[in-house]
C-alpha positions in Angstrom: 0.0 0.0 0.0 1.4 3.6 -1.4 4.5 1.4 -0.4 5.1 2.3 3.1 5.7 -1.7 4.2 8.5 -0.8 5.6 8.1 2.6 7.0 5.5 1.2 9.3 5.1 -1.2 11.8 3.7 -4.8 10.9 0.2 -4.7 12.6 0.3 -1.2 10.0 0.8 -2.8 6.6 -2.3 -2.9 4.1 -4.0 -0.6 6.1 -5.6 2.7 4.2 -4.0 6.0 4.4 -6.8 7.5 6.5 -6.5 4.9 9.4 -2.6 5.6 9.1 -3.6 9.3 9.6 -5.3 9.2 12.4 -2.8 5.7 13.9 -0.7 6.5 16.5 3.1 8.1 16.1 4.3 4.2 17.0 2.7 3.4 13.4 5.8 4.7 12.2 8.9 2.1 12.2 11.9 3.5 14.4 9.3 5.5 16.6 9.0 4.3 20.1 7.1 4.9 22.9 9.4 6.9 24.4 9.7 9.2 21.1 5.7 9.2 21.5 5.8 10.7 25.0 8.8 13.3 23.8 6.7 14.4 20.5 3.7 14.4 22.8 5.1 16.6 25.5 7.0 18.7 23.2 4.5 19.3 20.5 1.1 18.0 21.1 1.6 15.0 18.3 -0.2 12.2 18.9 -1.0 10.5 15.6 1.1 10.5 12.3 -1.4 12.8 11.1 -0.5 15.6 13.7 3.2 14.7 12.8 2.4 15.2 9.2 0.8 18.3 9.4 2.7 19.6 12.5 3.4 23.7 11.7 7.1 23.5 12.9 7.9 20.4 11.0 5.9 21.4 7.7 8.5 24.8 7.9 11.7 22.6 8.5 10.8 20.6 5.2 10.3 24.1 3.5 13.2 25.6 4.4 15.1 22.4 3.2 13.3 22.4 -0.3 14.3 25.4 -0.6 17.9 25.1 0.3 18.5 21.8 -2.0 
């Protein structure tokens, strides 16, 4: 699916891109609990929507287009 198999975790795989969304950051392969509690506490990011569309990461990956 959108081939993501190995950006997420297993239980993940096949599912659609709107239950991805709104799945928790631990969706994500590499991103633990303890990342979850960090983005959480930092950020407000609980699901890999709210990572996605985060307003501080979303400029980050501007200012890098726009540098490469």
């Amino acid at each position: 699916m959108l081939g993501l198999e190995k950006k997420l975790m297993k239980e993940w795989e096949g599912k659609s891109a709107q239950e991805i969304a709104d799945a928790p950051v631990t969706a994500i392969a590499g991103v633990t609990e303890g990342d979850a509690e960090k983005l959480l506490a930092a950020f407000g990011i609980k699901t890999v929507r709210d990572l996605g569309t985060n307003k501080y990461f979303r400029w980050a990956q501007g200012v890098v287009a726009l540098a490469d």
